[in-house]
VEXSE-59295 format. One line per field, with one value per atom (N, C-alpha, C): x, y, z; chain; residue number from 1. Coordinates in steps of 0.1 Angstrom, whole numbers, plus 5000, padded with zeros to 4 digits. Each point is the difference from the previous one (the first is absolute). Layout:
// residues N
u	c(X | ...)
v	c(Y | ...)
w	c(Z | ...)
kette	c(A | ...)
nr	c(NUM | ...)
//
This chain:
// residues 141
u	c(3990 | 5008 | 4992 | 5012 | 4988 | 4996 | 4982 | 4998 | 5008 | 4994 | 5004 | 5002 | 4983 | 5000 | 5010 | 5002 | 5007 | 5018 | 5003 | 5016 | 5001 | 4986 | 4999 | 5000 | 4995 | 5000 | 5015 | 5005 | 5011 | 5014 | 4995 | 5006 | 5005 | 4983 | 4998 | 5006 | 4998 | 5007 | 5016 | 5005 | 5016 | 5002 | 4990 | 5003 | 4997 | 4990 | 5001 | 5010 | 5008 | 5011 | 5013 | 5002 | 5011 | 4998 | 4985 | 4994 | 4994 | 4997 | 4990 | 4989 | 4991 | 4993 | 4982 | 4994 | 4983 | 4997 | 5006 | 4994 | 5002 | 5011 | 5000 | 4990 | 5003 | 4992 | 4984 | 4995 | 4987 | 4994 | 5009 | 4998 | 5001 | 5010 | 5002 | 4987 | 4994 | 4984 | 4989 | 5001 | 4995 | 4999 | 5015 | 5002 | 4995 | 5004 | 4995 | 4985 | 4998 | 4981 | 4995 | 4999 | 5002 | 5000 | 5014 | 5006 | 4991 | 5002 | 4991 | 4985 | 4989 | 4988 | 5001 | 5009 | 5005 | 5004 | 5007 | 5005 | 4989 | 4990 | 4987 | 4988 | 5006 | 4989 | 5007 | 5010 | 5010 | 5004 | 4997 | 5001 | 5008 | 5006 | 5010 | 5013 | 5004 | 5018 | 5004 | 4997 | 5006 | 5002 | 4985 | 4997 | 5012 | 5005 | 5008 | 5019 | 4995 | 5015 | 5006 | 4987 | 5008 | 4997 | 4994 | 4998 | 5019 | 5002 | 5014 | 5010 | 4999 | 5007 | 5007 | 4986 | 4998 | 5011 | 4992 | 5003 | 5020 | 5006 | 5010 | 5009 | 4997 | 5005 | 4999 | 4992 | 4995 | 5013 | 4998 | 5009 | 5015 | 5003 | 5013 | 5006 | 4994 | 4996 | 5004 | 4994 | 5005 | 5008 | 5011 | 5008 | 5013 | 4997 | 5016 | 4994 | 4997 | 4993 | 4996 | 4990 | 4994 | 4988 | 4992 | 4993 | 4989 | 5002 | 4992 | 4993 | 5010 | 4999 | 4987 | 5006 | 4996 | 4982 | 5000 | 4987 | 4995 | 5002 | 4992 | 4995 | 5011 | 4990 | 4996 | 4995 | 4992 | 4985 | 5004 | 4986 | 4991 | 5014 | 4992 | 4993 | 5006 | 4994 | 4989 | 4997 | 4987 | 4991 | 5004 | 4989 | 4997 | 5007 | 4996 | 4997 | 4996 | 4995 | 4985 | 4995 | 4988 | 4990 | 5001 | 4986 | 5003 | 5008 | 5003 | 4992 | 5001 | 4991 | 5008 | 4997 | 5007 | 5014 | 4993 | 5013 | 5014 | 4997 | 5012 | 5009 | 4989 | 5007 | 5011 | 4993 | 5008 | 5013 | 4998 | 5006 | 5019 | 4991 | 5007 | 5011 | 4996 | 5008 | 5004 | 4999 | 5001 | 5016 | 5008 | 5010 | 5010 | 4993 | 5006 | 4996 | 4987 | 4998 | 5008 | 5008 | 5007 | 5014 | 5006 | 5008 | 5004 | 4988 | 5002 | 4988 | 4997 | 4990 | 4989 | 5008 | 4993 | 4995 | 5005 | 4990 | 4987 | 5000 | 4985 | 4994 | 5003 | 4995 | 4995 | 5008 | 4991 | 4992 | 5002 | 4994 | 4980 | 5000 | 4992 | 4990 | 5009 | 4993 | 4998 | 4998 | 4999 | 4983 | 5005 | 4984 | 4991 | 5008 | 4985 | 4995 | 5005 | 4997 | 4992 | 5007 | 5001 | 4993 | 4999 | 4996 | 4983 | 4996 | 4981 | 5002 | 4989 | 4997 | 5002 | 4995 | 4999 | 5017 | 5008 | 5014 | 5005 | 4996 | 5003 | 5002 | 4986 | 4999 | 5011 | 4994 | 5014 | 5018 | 4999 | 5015 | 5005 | 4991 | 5004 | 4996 | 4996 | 5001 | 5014 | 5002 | 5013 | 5012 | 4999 | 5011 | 5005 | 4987 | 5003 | 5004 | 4994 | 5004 | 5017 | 5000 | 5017 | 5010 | 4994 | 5008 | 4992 | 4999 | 4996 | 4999 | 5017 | 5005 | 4993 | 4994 | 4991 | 4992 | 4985 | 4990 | 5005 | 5009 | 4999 | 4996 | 5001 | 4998 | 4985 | 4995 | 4982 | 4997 | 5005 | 4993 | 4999 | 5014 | 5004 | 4988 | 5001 | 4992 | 4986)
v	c(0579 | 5012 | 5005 | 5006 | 5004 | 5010 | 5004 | 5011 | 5014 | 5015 | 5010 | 5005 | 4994 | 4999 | 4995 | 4988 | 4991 | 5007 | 5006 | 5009 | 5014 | 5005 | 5009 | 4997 | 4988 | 5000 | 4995 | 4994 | 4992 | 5013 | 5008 | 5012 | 5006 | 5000 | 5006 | 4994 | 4988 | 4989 | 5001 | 5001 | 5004 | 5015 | 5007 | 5014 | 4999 | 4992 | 5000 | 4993 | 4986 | 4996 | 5007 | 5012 | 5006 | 5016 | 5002 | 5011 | 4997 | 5010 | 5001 | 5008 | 4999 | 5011 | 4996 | 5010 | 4999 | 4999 | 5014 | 5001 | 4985 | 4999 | 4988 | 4986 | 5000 | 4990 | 5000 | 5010 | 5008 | 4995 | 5004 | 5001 | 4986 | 4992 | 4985 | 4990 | 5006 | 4993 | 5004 | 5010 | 5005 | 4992 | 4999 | 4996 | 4984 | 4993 | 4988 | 4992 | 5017 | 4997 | 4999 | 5006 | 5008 | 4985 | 4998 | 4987 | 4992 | 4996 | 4983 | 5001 | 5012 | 5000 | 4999 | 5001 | 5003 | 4980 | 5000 | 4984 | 4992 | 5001 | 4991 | 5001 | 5010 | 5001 | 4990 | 5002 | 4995 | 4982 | 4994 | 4986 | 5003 | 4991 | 4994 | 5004 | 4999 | 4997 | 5010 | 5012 | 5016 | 4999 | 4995 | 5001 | 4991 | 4988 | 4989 | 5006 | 5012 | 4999 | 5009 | 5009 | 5012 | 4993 | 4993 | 4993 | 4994 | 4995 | 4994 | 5008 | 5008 | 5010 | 5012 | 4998 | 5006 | 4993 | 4987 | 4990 | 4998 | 5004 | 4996 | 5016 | 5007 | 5017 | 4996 | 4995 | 5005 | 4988 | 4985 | 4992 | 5005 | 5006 | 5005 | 5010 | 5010 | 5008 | 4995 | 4994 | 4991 | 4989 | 4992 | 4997 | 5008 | 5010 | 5015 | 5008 | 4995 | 5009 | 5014 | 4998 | 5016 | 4998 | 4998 | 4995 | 5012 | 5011 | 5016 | 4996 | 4995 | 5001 | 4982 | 4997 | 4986 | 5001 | 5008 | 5002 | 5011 | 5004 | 5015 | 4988 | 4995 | 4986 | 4991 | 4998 | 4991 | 5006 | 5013 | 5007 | 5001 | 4998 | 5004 | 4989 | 4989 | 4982 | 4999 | 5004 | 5001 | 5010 | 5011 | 5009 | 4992 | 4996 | 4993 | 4988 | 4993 | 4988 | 5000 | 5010 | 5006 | 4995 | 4996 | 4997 | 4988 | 4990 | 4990 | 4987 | 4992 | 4986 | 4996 | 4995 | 4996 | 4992 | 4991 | 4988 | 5008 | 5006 | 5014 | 5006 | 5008 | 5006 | 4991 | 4986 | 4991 | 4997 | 4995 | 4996 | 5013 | 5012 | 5012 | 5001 | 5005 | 5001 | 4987 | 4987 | 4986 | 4999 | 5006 | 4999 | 5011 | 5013 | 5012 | 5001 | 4998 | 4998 | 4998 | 4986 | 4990 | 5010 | 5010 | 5007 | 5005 | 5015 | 5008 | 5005 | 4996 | 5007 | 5012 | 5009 | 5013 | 4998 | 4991 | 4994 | 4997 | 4986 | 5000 | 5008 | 5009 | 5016 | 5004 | 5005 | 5010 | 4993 | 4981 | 4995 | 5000 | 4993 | 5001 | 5015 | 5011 | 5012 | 5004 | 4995 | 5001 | 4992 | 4988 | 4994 | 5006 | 5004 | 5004 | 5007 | 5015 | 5013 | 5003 | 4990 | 5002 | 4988 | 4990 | 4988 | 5001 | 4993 | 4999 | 4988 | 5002 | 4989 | 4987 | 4996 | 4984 | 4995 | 5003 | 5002 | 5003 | 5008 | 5010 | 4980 | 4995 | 4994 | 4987 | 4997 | 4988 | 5002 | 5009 | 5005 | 5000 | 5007 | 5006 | 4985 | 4990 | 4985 | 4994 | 4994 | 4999 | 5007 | 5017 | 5003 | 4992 | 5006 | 4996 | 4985 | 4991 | 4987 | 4997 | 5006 | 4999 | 5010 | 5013 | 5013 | 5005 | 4993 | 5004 | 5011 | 5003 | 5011 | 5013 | 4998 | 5010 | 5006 | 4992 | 5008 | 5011 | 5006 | 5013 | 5008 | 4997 | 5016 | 4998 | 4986 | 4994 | 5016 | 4996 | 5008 | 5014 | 5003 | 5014 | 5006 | 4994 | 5007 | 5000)
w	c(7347 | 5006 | 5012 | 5011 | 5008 | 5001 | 5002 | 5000 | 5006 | 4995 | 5003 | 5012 | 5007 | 5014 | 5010 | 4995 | 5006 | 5002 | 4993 | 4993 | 5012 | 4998 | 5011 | 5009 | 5008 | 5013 | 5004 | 4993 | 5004 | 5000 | 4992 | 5003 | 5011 | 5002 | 5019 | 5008 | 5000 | 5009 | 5000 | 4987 | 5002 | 5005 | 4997 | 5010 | 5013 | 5002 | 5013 | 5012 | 4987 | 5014 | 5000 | 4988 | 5003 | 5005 | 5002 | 5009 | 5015 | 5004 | 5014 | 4998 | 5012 | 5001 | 5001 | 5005 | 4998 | 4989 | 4995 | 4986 | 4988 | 4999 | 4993 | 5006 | 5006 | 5010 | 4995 | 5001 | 4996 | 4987 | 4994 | 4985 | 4996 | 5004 | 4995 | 5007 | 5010 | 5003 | 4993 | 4993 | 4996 | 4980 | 4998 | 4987 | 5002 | 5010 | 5006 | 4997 | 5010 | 4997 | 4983 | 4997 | 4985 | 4991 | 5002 | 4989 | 5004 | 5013 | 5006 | 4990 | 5002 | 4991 | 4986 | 4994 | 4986 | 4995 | 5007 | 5005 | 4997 | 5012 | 5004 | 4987 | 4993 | 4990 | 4982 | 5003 | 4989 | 5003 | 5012 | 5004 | 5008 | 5004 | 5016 | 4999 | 4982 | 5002 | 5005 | 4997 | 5009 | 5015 | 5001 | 5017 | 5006 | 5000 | 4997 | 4998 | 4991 | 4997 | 5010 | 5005 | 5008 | 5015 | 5005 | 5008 | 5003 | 4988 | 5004 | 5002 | 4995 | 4998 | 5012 | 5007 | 5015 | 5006 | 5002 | 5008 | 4999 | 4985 | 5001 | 5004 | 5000 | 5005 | 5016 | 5006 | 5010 | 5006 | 4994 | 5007 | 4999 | 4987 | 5000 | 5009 | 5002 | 5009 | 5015 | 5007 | 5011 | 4997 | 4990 | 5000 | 5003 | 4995 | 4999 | 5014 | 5008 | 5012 | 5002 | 4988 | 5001 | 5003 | 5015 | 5005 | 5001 | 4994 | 5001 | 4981 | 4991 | 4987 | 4996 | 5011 | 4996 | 5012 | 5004 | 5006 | 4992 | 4995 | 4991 | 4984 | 4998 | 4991 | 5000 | 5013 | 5002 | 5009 | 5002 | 4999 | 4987 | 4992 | 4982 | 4998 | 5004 | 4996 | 5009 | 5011 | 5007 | 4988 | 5004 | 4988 | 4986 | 4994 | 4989 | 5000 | 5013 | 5005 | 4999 | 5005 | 5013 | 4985 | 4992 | 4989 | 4996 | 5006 | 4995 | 5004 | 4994 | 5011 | 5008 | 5015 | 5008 | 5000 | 4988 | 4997 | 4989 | 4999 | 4988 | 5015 | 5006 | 5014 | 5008 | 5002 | 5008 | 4987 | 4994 | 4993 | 4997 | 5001 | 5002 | 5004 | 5014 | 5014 | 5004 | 4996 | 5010 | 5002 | 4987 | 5003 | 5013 | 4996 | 5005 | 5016 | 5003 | 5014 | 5010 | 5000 | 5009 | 5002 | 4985 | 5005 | 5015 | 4995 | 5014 | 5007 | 5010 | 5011 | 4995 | 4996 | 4996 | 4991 | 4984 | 4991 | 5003 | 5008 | 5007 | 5006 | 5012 | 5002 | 4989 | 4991 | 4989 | 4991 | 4999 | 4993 | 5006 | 5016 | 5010 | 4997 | 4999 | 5007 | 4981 | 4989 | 4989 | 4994 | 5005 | 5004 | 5007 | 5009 | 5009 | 4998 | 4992 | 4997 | 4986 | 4988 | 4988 | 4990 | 5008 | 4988 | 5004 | 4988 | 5002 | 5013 | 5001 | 5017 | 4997 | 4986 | 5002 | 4997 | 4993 | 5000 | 5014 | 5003 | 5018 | 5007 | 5000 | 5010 | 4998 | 4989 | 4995 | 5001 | 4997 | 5004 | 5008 | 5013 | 5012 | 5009 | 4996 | 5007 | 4994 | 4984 | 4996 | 5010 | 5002 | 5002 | 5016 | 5006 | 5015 | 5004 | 4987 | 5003 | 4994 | 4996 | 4996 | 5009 | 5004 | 5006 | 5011 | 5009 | 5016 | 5003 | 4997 | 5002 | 4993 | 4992 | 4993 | 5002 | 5013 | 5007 | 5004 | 5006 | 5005 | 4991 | 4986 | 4992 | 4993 | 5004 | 4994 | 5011 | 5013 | 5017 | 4995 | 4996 | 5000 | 4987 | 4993 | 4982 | 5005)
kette	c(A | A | A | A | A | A | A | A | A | A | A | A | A | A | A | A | A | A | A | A | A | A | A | A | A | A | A | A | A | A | A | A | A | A | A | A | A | A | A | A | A | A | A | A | A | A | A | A | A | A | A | A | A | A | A | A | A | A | A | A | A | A | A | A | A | A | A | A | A | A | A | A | A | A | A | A | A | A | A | A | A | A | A | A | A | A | A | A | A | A | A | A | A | A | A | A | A | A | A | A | A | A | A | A | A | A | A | A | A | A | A | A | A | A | A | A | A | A | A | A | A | A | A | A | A | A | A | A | A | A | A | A | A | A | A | A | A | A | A | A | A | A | A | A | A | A | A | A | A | A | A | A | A | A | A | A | A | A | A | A | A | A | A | A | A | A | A | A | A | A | A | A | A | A | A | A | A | A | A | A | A | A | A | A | A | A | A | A | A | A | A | A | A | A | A | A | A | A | A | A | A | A | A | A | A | A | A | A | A | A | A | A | A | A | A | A | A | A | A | A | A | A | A | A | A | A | A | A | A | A | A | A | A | A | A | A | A | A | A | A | A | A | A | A | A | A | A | A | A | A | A | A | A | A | A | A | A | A | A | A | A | A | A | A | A | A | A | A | A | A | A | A | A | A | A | A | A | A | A | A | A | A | A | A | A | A | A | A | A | A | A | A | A | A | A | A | A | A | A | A | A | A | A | A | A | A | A | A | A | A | A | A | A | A | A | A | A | A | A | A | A | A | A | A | A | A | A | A | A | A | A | A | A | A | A | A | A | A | A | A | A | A | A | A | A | A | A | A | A | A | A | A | A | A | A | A | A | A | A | A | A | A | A | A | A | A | A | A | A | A | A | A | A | A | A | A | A | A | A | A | A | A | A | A | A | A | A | A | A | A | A | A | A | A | A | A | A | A | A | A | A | A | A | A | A | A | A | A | A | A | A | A | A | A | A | A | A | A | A | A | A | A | A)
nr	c(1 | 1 | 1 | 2 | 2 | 2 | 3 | 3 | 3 | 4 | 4 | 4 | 5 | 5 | 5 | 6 | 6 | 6 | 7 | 7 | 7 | 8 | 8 | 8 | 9 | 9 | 9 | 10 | 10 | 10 | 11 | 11 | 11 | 12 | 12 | 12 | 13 | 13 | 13 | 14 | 14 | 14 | 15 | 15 | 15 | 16 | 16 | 16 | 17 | 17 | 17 | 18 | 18 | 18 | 19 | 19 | 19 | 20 | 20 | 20 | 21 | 21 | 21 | 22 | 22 | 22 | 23 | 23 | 23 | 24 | 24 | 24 | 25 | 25 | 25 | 26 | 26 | 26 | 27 | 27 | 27 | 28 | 28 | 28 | 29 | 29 | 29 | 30 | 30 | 30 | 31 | 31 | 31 | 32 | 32 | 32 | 33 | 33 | 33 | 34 | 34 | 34 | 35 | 35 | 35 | 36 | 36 | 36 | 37 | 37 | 37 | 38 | 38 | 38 | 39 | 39 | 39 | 40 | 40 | 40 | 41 | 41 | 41 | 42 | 42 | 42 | 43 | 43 | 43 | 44 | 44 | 44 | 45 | 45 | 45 | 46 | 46 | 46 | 47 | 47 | 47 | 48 | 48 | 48 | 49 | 49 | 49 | 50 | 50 | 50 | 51 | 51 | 51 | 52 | 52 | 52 | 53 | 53 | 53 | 54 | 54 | 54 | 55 | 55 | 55 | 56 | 56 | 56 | 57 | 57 | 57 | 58 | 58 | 58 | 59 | 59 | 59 | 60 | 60 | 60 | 61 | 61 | 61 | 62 | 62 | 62 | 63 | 63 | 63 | 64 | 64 | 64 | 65 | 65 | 65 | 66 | 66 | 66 | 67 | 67 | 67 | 68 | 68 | 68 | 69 | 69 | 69 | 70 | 70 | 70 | 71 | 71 | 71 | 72 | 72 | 72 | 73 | 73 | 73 | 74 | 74 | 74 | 75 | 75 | 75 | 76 | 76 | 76 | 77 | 77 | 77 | 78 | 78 | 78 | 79 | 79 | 79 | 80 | 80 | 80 | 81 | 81 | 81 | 82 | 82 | 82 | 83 | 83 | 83 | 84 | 84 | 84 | 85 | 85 | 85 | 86 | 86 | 86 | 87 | 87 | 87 | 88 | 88 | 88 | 89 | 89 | 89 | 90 | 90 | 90 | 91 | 91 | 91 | 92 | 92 | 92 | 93 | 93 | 93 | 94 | 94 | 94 | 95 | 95 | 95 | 96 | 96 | 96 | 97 | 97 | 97 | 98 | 98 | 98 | 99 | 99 | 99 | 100 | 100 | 100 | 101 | 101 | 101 | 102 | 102 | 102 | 103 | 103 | 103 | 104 | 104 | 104 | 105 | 105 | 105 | 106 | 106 | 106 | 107 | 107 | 107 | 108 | 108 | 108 | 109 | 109 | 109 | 110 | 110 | 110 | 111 | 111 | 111 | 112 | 112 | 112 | 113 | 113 | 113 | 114 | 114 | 114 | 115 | 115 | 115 | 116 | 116 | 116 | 117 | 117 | 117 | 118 | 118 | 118 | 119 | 119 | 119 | 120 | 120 | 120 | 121 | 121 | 121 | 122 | 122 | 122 | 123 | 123 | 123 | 124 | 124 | 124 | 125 | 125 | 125 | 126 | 126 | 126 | 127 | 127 | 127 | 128 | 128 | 128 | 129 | 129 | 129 | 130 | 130 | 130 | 131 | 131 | 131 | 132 | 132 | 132 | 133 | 133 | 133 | 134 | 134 | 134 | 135 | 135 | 135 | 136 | 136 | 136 | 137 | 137 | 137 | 138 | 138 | 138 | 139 | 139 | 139 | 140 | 140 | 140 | 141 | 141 | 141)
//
């Protein structure tokens, strides 16, 4: 069964695609952070499930063109990235990237700000070698 944790956040996550706002926003990186430690202590499958889980809100999201909804989670999939090993990260985003432009923007400017260096550096070569288009926000961060 899945944990308690796991019930709450997915909660959030359904409040959050039928809400807006900071505040929610806030609080679900917050609940994010929170679970991912809780996750990392308990083994992978958590880390893994909400990983997908992101990944599948966030594609849905930009399928039905809500391109405001589908970037607010995939900010969350960056934040809950930022401790992962490089090849989890790639593995990640490899699909969601190629979407839309701004993905790699916030993907780019998420590395550069937020991940430990040795990740930082690997990523931010990966990205550029796949997404050219992506240095401006390595420049800008």
């Amino acid at each position: 069964s899945k944990a308690p944790a796991w019930e709450m956040l997915t909660a959030a996550l359904e409040a959050f695609e039928a809400a807006e706002g900071e505040e929610i926003m806030s609080a679900l990186q917050h609940s994010i952070d929170r679970f991912m430690e809780l996750a990392e202590s308990e083994g992978g499958q958590q880390v893994t499930a909400l990983l997908q889980e992101l990944q599948r809100r966030c594609h849905s999201a930009q399928q039905r063109g809500d391109d405001k909804k589908a970037a607010l989670l995939f900010q969350l999939l960056c934040l809950a990235l930022q401790k992962q090993p490089a090849a989890t990260v790639q593995a990640a985003v490899a699909e969601l990237l190629p979407l839309q432009q701004p993905f790699r923007q916030l993907f780019a400017a998420h590395v550069a700000s937020t991940f430990p260096e040795a990740a930082r550096q690997q990523l931010a070569a990966w990205l550029l070698r796949r997404f050219p288009d992506a240095a401006r926000a390595f420049h800008e961060s």
